[in-house]
N, CA, C and O atoms as a GROMACS GRO file, in nm:
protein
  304
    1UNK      N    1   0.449   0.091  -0.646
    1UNK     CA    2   0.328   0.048  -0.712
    1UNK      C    3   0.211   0.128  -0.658
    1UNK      O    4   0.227   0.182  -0.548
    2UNK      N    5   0.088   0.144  -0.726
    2UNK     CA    6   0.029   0.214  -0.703
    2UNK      C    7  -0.121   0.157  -0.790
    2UNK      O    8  -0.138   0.113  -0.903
    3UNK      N    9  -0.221   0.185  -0.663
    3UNK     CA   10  -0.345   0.094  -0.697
    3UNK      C   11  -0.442   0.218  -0.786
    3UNK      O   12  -0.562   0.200  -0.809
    4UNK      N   13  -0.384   0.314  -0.820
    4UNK     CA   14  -0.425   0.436  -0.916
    4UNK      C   15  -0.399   0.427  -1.064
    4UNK      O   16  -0.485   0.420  -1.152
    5UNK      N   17  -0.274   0.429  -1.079
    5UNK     CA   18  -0.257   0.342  -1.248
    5UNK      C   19  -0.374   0.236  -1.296
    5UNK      O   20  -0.456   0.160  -1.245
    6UNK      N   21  -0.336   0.271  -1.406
    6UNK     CA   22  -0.460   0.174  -1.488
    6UNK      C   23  -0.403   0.167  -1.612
    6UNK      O   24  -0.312   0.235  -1.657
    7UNK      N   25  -0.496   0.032  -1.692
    7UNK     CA   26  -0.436  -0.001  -1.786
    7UNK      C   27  -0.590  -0.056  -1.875
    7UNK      O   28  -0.658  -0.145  -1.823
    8UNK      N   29  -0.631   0.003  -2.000
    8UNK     CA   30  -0.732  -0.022  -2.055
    8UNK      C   31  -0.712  -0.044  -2.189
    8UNK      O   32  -0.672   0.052  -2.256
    9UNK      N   33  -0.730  -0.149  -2.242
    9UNK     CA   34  -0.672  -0.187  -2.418
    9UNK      C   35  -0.550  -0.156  -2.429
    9UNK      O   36  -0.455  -0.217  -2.381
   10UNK      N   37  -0.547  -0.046  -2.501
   10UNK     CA   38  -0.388  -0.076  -2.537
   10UNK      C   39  -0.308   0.086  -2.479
   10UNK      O   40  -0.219   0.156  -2.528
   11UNK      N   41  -0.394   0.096  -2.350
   11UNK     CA   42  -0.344   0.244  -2.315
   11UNK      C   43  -0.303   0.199  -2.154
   11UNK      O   44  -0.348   0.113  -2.079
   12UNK      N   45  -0.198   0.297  -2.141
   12UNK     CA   46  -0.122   0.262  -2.006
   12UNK      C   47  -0.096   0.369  -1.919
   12UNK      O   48  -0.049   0.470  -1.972
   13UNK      N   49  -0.112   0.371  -1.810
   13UNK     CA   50  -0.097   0.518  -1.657
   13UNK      C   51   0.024   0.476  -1.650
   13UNK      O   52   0.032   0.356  -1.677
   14UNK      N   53   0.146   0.538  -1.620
   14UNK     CA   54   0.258   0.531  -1.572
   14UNK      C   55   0.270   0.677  -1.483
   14UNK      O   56   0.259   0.784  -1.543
   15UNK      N   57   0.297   0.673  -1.325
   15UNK     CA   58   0.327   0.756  -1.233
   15UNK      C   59   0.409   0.795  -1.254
   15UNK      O   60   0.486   0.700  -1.267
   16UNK      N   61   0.465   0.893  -1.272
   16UNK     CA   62   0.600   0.926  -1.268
   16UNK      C   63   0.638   1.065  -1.109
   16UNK      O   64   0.577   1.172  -1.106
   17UNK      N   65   0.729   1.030  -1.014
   17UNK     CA   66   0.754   1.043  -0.882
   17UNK      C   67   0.893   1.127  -0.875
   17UNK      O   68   0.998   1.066  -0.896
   18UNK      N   69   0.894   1.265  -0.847
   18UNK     CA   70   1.072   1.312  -0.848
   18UNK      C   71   1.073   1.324  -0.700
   18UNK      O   72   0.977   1.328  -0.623
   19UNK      N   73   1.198   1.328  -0.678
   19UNK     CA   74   1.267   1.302  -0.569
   19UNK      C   75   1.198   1.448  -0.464
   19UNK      O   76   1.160   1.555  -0.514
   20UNK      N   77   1.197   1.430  -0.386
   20UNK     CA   78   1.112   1.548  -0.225
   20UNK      C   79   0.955   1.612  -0.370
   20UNK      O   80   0.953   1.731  -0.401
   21UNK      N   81   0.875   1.537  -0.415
   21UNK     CA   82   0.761   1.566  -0.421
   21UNK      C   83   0.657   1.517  -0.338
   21UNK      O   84   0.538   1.546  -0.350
   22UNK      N   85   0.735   1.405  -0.209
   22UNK     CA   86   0.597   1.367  -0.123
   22UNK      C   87   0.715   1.329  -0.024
   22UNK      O   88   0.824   1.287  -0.061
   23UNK      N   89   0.677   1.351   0.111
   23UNK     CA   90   0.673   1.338   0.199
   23UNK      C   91   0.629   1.255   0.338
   23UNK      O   92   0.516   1.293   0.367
   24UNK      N   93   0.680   1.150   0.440
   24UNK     CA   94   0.597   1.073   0.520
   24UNK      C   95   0.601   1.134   0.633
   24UNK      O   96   0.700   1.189   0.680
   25UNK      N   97   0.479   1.124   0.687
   25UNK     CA   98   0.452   1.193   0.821
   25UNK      C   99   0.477   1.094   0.933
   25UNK      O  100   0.396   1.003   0.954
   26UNK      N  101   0.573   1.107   0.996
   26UNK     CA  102   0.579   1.074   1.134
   26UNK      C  103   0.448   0.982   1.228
   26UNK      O  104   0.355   1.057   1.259
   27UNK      N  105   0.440   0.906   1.252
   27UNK     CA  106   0.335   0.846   1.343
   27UNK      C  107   0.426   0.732   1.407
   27UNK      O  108   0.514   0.661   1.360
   28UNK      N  109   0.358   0.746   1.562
   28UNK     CA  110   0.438   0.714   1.658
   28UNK      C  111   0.456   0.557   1.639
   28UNK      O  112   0.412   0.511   1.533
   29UNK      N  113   0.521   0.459   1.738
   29UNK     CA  114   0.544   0.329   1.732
   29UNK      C  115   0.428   0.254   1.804
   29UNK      O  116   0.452   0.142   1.848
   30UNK      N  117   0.311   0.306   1.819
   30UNK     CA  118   0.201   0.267   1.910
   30UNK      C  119   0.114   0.222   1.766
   30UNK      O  120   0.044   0.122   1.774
   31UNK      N  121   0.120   0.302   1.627
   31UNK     CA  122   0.012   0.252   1.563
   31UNK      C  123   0.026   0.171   1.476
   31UNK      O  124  -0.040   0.180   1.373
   32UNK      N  125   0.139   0.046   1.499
   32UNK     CA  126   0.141  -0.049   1.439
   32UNK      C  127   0.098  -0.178   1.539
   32UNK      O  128   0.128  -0.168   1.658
   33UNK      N  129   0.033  -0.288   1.494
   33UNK     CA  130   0.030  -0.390   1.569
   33UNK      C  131   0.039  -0.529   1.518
   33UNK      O  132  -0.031  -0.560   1.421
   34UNK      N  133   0.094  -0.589   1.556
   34UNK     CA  134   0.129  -0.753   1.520
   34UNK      C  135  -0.020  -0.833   1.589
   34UNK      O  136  -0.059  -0.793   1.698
   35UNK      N  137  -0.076  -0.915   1.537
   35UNK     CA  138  -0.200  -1.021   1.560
   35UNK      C  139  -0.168  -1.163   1.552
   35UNK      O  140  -0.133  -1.217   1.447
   36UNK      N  141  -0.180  -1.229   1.676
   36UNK     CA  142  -0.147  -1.376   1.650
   36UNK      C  143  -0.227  -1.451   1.693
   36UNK      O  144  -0.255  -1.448   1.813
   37UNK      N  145  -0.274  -1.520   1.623
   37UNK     CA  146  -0.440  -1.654   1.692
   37UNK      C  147  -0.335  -1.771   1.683
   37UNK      O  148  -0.270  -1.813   1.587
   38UNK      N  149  -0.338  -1.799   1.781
   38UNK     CA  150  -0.324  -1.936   1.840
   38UNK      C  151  -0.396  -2.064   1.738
   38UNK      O  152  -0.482  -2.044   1.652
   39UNK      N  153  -0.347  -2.166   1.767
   39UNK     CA  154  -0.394  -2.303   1.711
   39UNK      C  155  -0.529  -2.351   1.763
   39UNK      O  156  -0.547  -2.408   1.871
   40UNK      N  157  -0.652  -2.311   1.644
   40UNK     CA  158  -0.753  -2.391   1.750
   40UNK      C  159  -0.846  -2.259   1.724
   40UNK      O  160  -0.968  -2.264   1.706
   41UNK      N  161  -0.780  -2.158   1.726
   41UNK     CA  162  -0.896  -2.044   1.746
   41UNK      C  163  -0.998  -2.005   1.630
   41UNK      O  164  -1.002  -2.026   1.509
   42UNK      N  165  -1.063  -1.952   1.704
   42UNK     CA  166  -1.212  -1.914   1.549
   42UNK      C  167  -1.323  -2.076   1.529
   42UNK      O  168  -1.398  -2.129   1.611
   43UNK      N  169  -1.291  -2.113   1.398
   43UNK     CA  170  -1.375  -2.210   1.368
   43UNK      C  171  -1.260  -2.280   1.299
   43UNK      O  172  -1.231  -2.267   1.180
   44UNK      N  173  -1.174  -2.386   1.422
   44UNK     CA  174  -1.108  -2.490   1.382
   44UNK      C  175  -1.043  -2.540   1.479
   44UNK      O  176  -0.942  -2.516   1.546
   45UNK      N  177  -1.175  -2.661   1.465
   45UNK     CA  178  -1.190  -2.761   1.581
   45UNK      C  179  -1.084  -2.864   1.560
   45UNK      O  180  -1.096  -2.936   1.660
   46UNK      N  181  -0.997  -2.908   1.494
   46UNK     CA  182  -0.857  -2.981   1.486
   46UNK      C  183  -0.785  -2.894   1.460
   46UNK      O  184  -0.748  -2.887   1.342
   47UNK      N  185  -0.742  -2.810   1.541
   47UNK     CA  186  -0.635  -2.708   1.547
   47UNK      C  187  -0.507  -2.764   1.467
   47UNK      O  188  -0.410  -2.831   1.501
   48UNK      N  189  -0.560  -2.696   1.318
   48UNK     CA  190  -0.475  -2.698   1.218
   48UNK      C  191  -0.440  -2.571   1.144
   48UNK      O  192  -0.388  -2.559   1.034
   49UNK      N  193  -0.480  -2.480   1.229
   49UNK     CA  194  -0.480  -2.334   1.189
   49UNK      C  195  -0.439  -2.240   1.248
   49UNK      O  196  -0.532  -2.182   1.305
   50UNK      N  197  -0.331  -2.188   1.266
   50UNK     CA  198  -0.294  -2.079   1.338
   50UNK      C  199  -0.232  -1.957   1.219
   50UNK      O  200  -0.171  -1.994   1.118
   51UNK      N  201  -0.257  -1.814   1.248
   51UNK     CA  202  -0.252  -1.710   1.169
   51UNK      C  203  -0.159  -1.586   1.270
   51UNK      O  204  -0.157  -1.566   1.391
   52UNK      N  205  -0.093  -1.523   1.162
   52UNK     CA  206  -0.001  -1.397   1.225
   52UNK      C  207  -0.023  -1.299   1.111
   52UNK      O  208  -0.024  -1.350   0.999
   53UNK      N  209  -0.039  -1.176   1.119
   53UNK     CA  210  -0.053  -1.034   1.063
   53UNK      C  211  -0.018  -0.930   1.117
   53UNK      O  212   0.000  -0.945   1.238
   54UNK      N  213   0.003  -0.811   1.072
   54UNK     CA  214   0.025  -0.705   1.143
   54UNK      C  215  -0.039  -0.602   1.041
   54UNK      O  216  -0.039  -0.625   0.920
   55UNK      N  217  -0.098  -0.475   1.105
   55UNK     CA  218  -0.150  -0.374   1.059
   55UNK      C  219  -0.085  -0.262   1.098
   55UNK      O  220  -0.001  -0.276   1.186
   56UNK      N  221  -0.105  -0.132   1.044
   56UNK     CA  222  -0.027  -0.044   1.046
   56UNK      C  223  -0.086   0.037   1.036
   56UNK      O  224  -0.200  -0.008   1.045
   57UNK      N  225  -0.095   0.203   1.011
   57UNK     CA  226  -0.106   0.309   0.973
   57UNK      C  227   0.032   0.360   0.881
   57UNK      O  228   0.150   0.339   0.906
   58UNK      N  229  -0.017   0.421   0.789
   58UNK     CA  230   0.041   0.514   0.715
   58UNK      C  231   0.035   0.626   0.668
   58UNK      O  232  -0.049   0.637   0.578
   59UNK      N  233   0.128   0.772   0.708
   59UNK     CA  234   0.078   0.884   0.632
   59UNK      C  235   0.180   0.918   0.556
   59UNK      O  236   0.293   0.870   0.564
   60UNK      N  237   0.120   1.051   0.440
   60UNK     CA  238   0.235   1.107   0.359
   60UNK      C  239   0.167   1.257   0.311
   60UNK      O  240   0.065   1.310   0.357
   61UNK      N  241   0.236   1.294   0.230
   61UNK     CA  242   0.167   1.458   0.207
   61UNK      C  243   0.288   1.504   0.101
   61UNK      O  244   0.411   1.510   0.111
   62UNK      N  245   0.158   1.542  -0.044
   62UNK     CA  246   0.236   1.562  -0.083
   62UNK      C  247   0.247   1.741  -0.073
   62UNK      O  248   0.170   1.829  -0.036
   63UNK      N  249   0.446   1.734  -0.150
   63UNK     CA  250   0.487   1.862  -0.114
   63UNK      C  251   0.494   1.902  -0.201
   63UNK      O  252   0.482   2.022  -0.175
   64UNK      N  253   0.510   1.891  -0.340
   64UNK     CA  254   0.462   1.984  -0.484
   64UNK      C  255   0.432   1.896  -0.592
   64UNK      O  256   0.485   1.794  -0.636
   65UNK      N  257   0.338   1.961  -0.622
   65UNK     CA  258   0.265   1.871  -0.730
   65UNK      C  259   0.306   1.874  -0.864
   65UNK      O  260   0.277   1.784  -0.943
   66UNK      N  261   0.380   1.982  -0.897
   66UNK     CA  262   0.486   1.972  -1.020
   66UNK      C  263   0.591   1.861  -1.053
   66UNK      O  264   0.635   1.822  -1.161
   67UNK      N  265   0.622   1.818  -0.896
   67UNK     CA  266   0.668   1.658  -0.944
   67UNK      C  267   0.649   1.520  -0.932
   67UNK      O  268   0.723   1.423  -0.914
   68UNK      N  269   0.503   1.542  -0.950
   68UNK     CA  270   0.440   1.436  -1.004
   68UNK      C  271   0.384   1.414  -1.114
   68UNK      O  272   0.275   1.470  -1.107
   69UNK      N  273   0.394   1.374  -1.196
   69UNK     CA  274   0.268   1.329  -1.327
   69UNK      C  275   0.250   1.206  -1.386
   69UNK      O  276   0.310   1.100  -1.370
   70UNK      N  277   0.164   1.234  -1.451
   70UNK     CA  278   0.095   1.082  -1.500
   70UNK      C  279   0.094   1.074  -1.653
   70UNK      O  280   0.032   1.164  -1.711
   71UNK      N  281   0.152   0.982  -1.723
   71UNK     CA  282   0.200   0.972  -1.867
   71UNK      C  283   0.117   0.907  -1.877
   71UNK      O  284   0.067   0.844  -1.784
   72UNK      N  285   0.083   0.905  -1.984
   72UNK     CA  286  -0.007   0.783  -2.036
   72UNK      C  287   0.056   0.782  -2.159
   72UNK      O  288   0.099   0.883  -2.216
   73UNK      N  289   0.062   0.652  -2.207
   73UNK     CA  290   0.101   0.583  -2.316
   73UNK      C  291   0.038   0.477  -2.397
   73UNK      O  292  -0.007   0.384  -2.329
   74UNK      N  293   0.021   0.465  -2.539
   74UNK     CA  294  -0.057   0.373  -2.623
   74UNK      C  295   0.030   0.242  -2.675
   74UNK      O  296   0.152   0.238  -2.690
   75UNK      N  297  -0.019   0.189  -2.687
   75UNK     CA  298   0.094   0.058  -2.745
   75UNK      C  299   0.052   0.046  -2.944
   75UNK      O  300  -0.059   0.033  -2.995
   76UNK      N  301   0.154   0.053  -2.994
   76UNK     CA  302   0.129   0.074  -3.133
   76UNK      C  303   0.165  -0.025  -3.176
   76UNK      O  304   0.159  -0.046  -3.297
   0.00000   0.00000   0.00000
């Protein structure tokens, strides 16, 4: 999925992705992190709230742009 597609009346982005046109870059095991607040923390005074997330980094690069494109299509 991809937050680049779009879709306006009756017209549609479809990505289309071939196989080694992009690439992920390596980044070490340090730049991900897990977050956990405890019960109680922030603004909640009857500790009825506790939260877990994790964030990340991500890279990629693409490696030829011939296999990628973008169709667009109408609905008839």
């Amino acid at each position: 999925m991809s937050s680049e597609a779009y879709s306006t009346g009756g017209t549609y982005s479809n990505f289309i992705i071939g196989q080694n046109a992009y690439a992920r870059i390596a980044i070490d095991d340090l730049s991900s992190e897990l977050v956990i607040k405890p019960l109680g923390s922030g603004q909640d005074p009857l500790n009825q709230r506790q939260t877990m997330g994790w964030k990340s980094f991500f890279g990629s690069v693409i490696l030829d742009d011939g296999w990628v494109v973008n169709l667009t299509a109408t609905q008839a």
